[in-house]
PLY file of the C-alpha trace (Angstrom):
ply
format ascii 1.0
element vertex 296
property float x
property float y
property float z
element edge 295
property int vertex1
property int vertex2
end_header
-14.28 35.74 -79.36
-16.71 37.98 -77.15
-20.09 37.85 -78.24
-22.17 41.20 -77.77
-25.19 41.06 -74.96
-28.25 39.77 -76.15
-26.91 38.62 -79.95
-24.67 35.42 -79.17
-25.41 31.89 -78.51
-27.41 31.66 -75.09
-26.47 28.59 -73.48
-28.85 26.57 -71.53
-28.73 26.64 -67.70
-27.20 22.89 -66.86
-30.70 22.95 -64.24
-32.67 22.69 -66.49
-34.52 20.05 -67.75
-35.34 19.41 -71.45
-39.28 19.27 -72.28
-38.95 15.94 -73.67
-36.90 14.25 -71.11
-39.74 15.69 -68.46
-42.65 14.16 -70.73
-40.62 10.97 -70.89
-40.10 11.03 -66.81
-43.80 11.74 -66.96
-44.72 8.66 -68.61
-42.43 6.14 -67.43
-44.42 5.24 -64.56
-47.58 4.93 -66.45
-45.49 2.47 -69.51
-44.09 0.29 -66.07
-47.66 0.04 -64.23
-48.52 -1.04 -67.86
-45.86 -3.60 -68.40
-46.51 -5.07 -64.88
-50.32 -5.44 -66.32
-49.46 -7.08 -69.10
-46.42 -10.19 -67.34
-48.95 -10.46 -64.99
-51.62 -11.26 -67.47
-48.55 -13.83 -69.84
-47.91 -15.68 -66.08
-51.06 -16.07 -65.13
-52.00 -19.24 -67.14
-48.08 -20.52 -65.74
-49.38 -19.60 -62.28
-53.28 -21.70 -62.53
-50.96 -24.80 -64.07
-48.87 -24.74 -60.88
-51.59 -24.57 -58.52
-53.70 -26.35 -60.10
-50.25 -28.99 -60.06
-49.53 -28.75 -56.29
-53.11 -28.42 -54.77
-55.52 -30.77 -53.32
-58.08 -32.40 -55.97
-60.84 -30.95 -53.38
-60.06 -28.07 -54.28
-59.46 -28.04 -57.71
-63.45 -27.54 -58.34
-63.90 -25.52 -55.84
-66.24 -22.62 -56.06
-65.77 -19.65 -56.46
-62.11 -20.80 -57.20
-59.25 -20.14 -54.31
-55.98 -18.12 -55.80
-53.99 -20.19 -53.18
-54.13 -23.35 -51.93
-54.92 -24.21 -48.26
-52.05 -27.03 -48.61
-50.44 -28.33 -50.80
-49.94 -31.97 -52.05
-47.39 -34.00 -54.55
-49.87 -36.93 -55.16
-51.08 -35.54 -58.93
-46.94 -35.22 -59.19
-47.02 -39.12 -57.86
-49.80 -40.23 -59.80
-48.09 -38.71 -63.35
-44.71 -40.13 -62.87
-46.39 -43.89 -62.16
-48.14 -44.47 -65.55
-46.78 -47.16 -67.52
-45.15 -45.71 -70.46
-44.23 -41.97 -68.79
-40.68 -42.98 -68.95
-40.76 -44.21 -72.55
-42.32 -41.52 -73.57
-39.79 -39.13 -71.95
-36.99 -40.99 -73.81
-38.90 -40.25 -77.47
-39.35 -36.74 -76.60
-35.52 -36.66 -75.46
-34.66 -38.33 -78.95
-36.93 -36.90 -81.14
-35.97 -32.87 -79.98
-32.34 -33.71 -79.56
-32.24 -35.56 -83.09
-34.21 -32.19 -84.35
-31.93 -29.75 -82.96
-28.61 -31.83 -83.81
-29.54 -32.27 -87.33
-31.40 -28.78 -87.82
-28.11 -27.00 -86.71
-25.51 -29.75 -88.81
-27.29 -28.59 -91.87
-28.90 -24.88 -91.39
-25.28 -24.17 -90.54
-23.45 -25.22 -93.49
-26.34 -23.87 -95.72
-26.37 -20.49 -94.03
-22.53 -20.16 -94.73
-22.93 -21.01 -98.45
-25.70 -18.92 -98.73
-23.92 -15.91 -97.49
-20.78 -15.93 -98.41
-20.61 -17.67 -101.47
-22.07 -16.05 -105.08
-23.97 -19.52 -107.46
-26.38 -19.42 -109.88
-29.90 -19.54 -108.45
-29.13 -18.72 -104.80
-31.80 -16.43 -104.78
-34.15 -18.72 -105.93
-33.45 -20.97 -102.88
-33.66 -18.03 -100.40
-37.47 -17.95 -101.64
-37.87 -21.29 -101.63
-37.20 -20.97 -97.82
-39.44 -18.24 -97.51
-41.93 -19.77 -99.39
-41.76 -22.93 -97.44
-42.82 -21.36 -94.07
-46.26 -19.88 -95.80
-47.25 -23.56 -96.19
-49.87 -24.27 -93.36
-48.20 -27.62 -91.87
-51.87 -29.31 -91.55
-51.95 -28.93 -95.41
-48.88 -31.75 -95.72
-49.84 -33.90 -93.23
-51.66 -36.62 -95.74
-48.68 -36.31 -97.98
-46.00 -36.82 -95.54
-47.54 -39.43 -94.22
-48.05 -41.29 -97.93
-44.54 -40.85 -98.17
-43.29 -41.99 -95.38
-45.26 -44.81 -95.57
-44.06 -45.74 -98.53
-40.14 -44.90 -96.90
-41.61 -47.49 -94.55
-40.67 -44.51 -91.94
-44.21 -44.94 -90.30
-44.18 -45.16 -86.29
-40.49 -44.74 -85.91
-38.79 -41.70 -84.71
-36.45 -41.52 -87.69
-39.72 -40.56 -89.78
-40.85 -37.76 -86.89
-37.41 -36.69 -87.46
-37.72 -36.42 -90.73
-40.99 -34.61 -90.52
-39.97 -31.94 -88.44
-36.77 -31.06 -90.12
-39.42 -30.05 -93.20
-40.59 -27.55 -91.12
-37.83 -26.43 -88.74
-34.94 -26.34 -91.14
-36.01 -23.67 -93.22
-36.10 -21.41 -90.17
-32.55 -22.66 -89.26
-31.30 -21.61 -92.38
-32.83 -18.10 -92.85
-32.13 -17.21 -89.11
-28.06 -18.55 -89.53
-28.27 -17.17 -92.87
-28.32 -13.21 -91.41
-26.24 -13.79 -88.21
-23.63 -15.36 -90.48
-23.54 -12.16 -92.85
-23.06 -10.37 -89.39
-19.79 -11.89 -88.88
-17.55 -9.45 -90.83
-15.91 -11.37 -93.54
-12.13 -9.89 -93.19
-12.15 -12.16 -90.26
-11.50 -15.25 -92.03
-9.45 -13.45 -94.51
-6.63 -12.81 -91.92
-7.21 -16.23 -90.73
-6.82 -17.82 -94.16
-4.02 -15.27 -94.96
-2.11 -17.00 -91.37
-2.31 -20.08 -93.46
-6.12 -21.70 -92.40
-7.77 -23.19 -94.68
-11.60 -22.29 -96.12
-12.98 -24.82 -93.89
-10.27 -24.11 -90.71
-11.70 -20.59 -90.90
-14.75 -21.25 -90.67
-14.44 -23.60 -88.10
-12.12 -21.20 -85.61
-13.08 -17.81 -86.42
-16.86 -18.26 -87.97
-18.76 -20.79 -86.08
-17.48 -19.90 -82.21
-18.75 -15.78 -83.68
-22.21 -18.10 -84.11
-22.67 -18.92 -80.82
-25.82 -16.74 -80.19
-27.63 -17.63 -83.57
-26.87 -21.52 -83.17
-28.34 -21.63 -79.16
-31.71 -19.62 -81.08
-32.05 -21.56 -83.48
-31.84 -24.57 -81.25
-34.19 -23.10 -78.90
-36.49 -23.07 -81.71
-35.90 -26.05 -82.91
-36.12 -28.15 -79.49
-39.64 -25.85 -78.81
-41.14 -26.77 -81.90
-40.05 -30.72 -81.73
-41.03 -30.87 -77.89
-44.78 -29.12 -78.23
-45.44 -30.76 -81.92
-48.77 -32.86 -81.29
-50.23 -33.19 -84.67
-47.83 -34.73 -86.38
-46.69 -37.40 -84.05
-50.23 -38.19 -83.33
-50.38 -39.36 -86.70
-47.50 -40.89 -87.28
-47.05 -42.64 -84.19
-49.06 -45.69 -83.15
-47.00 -47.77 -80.39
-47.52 -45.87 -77.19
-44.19 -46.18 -75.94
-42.70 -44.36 -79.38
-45.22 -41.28 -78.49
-43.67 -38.15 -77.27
-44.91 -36.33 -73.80
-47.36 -34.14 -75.81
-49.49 -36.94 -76.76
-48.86 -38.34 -73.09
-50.52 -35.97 -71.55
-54.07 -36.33 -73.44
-53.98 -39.89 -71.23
-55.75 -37.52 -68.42
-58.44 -36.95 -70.64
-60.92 -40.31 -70.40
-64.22 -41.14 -70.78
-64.80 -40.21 -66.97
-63.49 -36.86 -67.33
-60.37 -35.36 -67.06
-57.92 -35.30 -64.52
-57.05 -31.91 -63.91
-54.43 -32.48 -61.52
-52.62 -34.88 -63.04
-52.97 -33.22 -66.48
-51.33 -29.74 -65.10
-48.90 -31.78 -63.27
-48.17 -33.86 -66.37
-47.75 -30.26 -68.48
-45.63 -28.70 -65.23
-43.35 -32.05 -66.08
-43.18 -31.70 -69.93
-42.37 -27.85 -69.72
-39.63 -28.11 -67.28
-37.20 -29.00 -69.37
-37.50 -26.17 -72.22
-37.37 -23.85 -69.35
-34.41 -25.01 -67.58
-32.64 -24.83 -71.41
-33.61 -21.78 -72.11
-32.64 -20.40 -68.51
-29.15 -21.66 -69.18
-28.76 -20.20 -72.58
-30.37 -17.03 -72.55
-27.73 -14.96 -72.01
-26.08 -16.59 -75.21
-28.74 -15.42 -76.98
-28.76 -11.52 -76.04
-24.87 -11.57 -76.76
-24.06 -9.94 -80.19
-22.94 -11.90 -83.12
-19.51 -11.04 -83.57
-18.82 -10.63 -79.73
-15.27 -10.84 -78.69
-14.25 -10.63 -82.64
-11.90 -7.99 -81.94
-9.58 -7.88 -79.23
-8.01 -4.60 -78.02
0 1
1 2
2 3
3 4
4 5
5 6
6 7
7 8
8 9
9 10
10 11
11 12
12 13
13 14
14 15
15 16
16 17
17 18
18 19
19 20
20 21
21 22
22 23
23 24
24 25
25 26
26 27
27 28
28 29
29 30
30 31
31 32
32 33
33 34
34 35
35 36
36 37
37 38
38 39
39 40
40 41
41 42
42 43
43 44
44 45
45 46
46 47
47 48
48 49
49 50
50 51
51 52
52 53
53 54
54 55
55 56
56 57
57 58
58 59
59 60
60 61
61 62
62 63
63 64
64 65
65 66
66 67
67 68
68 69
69 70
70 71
71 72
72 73
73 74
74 75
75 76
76 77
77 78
78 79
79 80
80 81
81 82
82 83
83 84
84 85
85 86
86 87
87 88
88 89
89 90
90 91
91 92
92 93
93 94
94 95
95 96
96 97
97 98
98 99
99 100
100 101
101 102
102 103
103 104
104 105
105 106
106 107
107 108
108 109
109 110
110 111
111 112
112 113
113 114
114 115
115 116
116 117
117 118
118 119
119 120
120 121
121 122
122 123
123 124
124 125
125 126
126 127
127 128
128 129
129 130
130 131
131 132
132 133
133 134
134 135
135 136
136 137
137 138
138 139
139 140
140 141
141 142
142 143
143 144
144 145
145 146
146 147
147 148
148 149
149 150
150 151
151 152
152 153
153 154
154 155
155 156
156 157
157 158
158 159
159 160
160 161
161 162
162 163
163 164
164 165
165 166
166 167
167 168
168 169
169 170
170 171
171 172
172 173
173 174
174 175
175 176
176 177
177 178
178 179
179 180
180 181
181 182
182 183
183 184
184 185
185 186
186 187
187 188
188 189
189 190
190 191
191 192
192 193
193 194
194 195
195 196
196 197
197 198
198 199
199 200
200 201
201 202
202 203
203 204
204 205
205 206
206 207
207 208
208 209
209 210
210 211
211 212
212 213
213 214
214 215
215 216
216 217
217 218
218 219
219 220
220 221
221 222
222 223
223 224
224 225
225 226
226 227
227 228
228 229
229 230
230 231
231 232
232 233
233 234
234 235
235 236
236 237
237 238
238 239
239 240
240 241
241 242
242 243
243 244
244 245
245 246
246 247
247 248
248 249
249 250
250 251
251 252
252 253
253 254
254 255
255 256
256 257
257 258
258 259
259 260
260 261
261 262
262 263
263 264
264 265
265 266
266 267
267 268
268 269
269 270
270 271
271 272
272 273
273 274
274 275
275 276
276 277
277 278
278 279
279 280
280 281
281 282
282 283
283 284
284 285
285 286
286 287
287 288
288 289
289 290
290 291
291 292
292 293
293 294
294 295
């Protein structure tokens, strides 16, 4: 239908450019100069633990302070791996986060799934019992739990750490499971029941491979929290070779002073591993929940 001149709808010349997307171009360098600012300033702590790791202890005090070494050296590297009990202490940090994670995940998982998808009298009241369980400021329980495990005879071991830090970590496991596990569209395991699965087949084949980016977050969290966790297993632990690499590295700290390249070279050692894991698994954990549910 012909419009009449000057009474129709005017359409917009394809050359030109919407007020709002020319504000946005506008401001995009700005929000990117600002973002640089602002990694810079998160690395920078990262960046003083390396160098203060691979530098010269000449130069460590050095004033005013150099931004880069003249040379480099692996001797505080050398001196951290030669204490007595670094490797021991390695091991119970191995143990303790793996047992944390393994056990977090074993549980959280099958809680999660009950929790949303099946309907029992006082669910809701556990969902706030979770909630309410991570308002509980952990130095609060530490006399308790340690009474109690005491009296579990649980004292010094790595069971009892265990133990400890599934109080904490588990309730996370389950609330974070909990909502990527409604995500997963239940119909799914109806058509795999319907092909003759059972409750528990469907779960296992359709359910838990959809879970795949909630269970390496969870664990992420999990192994974080067990790895970094100094309060606790100061208390609990007594034998030096049952202490984890967080109480390791307060070794550097003597009467005489501290030993600033050791200690960053001791913390360079203990963070490596969390950030190798979570280079390998991040992807998994920017994937979507029910990725690769439905095939075309």
């Amino acid at each position: 239908m012909n419009t009449a001149p000057g009474t129709g709808n005017r359409g917009v010349s394809p050359n030109r450019e919407r007020p709002n997307s020319r504000h946005r171009g506008k401001r995009r360098p700005a929000l990117n100069a600002l973002g640089l600012v602002f990694s810079a300033l998160m690395a920078f702590p990262i960046y003083w633990m390396l160098l203060t790791a691979f530098r010269p202890a000449d130069e460590i005090h050095a004033s005013p302070p150099r931004f880069w070494p003249a040379r480099l050296t692996l001797e505080h590297f050398r001196r951290a791996l030669a204490t007595p009990t670094f490797w021991a202490n390695v091991r119970a940090s191995v143990l303790i986060g793996a047992g944390t994670v393994a056990v977090s995940l074993l549980i959280g998982t099958l809680a999660a799934f009950a929790l949303a998808r099946f309907a029992f009298a006082g669910r809701k009241a556990v969902v706030m019992v979770i909630l309410g369980v991570q308002l509980i400021p952990s130095a609060g329980l530490i006399i308790p739990l340690y009474l109690l495990l005491s009296d579990a005879g649980l004292t010094d071991s790595l069971p009892g750490v265990i133990l400890t830090y599934l109080a904490f970590v588990l309730p996370f496991t389950v609330w974070l499971l909990r909502g990527f596990t409604a995500a997963v569209p239940v119909e799914l395991e109806e058509a795999a029941m319907t092909d003759g699965c059972t409750r528990l087949g469907a779960f296992r084949r359709v359910v838990l491979p959809l879970l795949a980016p909630g269970l390496v977050a969870t664990s992420l969290y999990a192994l974080v929290q067990a790895w970094n966790e100094y309060v606790f297993a100061y208390v609990l632990l007594s034998s030096n070779d049952k202490q984890p690499l967080s109480i390791w590295l307060v070794s550097f700290q003597t009467g005489f002073g501290t030993d600033y390249g050791g200690l960053m070279a001791g913390a360079t050692l203990t963070a490596l591993p969390v950030a190798v894991f979570f280079a390998l698994v991040q992807r998994r954990i920017a994937a979507g929940p029910a990725t690769g549910a439905v095939k075309g």
